[in-house]
C-alpha positions in Angstrom: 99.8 106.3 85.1 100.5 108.0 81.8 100.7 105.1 78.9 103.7 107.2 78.2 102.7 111.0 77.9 101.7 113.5 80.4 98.6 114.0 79.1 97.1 110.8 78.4 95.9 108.0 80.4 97.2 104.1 80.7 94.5 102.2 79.5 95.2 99.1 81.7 95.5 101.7 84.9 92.4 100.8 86.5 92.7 97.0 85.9 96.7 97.4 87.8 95.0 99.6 90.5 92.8 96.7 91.3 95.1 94.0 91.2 97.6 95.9 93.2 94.9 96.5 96.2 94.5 93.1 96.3 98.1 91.7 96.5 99.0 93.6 100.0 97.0 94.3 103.6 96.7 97.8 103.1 96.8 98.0 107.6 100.5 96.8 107.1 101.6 98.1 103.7 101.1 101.8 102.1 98.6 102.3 99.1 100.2 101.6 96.1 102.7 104.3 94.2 101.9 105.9 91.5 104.8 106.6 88.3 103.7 109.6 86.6 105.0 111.0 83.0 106.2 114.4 82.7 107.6 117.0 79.9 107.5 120.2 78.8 106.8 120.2 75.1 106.0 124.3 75.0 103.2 126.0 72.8 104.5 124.6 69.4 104.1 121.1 70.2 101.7 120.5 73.0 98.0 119.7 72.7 97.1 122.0 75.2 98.8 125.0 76.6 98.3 127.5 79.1 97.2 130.8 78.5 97.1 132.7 81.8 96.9 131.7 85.2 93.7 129.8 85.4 92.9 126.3 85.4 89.6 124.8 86.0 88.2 127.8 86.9 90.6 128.7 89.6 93.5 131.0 89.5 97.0 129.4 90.3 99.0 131.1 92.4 102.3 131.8 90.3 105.9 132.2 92.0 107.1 133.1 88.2 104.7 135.9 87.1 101.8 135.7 84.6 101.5 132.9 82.3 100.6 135.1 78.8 100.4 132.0 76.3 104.4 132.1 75.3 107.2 129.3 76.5 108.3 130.8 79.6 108.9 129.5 82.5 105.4 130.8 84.0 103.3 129.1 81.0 105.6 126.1 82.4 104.3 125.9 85.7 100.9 126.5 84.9 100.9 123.5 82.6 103.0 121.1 85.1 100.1 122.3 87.6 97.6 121.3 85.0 98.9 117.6 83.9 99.2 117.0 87.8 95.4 118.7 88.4 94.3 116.0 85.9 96.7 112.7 86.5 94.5 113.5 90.0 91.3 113.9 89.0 90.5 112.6 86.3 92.6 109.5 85.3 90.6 107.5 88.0 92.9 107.4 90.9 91.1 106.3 94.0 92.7 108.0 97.2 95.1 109.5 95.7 96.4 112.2 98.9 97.5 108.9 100.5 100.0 108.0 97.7 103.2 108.4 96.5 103.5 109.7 93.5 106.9 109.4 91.3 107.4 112.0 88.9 109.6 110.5 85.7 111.7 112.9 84.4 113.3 111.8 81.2 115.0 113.2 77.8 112.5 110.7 76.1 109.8 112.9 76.1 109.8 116.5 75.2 111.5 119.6 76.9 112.1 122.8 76.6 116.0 123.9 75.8 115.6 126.0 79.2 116.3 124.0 82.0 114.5 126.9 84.2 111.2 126.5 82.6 111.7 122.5 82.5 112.3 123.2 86.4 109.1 125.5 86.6 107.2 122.9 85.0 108.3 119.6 87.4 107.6 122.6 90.2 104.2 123.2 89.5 103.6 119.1 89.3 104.7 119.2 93.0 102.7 122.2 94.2 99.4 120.6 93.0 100.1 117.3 94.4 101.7 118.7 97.7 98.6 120.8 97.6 96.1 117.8 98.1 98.3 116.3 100.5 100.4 113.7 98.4 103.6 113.0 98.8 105.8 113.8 95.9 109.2 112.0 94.8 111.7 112.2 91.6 112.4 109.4 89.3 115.3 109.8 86.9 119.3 108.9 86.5 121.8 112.1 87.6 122.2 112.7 84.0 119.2 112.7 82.3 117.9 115.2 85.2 120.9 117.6 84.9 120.1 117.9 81.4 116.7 118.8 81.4 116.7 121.0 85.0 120.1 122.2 85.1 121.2 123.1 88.7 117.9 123.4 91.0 117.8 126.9 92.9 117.7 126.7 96.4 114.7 128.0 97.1 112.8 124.9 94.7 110.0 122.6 96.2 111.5 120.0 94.6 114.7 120.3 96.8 114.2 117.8 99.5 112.3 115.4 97.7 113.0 111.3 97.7 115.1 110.1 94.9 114.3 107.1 93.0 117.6 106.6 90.6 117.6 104.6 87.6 120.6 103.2 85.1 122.1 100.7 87.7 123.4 97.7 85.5 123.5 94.7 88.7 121.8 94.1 91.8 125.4 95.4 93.7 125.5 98.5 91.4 122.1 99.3 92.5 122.9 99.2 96.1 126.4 101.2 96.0 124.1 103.7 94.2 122.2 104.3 97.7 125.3 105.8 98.7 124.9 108.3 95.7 124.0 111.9 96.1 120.2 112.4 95.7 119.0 114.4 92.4 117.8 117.5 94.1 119.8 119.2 97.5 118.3 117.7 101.0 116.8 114.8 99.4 117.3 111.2 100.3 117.5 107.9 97.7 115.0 105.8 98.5 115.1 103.4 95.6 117.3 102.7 92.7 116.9 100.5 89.4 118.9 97.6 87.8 118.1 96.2 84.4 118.9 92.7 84.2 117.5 90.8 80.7 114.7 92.4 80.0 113.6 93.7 82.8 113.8 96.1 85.6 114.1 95.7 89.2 114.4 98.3 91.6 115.9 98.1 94.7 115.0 99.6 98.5 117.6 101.8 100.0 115.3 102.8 102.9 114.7 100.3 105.8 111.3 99.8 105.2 108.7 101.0 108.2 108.2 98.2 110.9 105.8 97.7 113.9 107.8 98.7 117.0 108.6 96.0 119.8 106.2 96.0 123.0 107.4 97.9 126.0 108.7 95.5 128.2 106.4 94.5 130.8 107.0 96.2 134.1 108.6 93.5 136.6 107.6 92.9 140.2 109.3 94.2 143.3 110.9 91.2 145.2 108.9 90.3 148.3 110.2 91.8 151.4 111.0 89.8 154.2 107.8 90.9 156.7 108.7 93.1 159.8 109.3 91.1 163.3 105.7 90.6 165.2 106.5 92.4 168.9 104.1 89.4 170.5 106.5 87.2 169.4 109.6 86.5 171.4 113.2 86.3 169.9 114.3 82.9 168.3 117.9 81.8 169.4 120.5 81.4 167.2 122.2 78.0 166.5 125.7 77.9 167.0 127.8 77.9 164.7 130.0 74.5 164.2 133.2 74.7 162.1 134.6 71.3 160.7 
């Protein structure tokens, strides 16, 4: 999506787009998913930071306060709500409520020594896109998003949310990691990563969504024997012959 940074665009996004659309039959398969950069560089070292609790002309709704221009956790939202408003609307994406969109959460790119405003900020990413109808999943290894969120309070949006878990070193590593704890409470893994050369591979942990079998087809009563016809009279029986 990114190129790399939350706030700027792949260049080849719109070529990929279009070659993905083409490689599946989007009545069988879902549109393709979408791997988003994130950080939170703070005021010093960001090109753009917020200032209140506007963006494009709205005001955002704020669960940490009032977003005054400093690097709290507030400014934090309001900024992950931004780089989400924009990876929407104006990186090109076409349909973008009906996709899923992976957030990358990694110490590559810059954070905030507070693992509550690092939270706040990857909180604010997930409001927007929940807001438009998207669903919304984590990619990272256990480490790297310890470090940067700390423990996740209960009351998060980003509890619940599918796992994608990187750092796998072999195809069997990667599947023993579906057995692995997700990265936020009430989550699920639904993909992990191997690196093998170099390259990656990820791997489904989810059975993936089939067409269910046809009802069986409801089977005919046997045929009854019909009912005697009074007119006719009775028929003798045979005698039985033993041998």
């Amino acid at each position: 999506m990114n190129g790399g940074r939350p706030n700027t665009t792949n260049p080849c996004l719109a070529m990929q787009l279009t070659w993905a659309a083409s490689t599946s039959d989007p009545a069988k398969e879902p549109p393709v998913a979408l791997y988003v950069n994130t950080a939170n560089p703070g005021s010093a070292a960001a090109s753009w930071w917020p200032t209140s609790n506007a963006y494009q002309g709205a005001n955002v709704s704020n669960p940490y306060g009032k977003c005054d221009g400093t690097d709290t956790a507030a400014c934090a939202y309001i900024y992950g709500y931004a780089m989400a408003y924009d990876d929407v609307n104006v990186r090109g994406v076409t349909d973008a409520k009906h996709r899923m969109w992976w957030l990358d959460v990694e110490t590559g790119n810059s954070w905030s020594p507070d693992p509550a405003a690092n939270t706040a900020d990857l909180e604010g990413m997930t409001t927007y896109l929940q807001s438009i109808g998207a669903e919304v999943g984590i990619y990272s290894t256990m480490y790297q998003f310890g470090e940067i969120t700390g423990t996740v309070d209960p009351g998060s949006n980003l509890n619940k949310l599918k796992s994608w878990i990187a750092g796998a070193t072999s195809k069997a590593s990667a599947r023993a990691y579906c057995s692995s704890s997700p990265l936020t409470s009430g989550g699920t893994v639904a993909l992990t990563q191997f690196t093998a050369g170099p390259f990656d591979y990820d791997y489904p942990c989810l059975p993936l969504p089939s067409t269910p079998p046809a009802p069986p087809k409801p089977r005919n009563p046997p045929d009854l024997p019909k009912p005697p016809d009074p007119a006719d009279p009775p028929r003798a029986l045979s005698p039985m012959r033993f041998y």
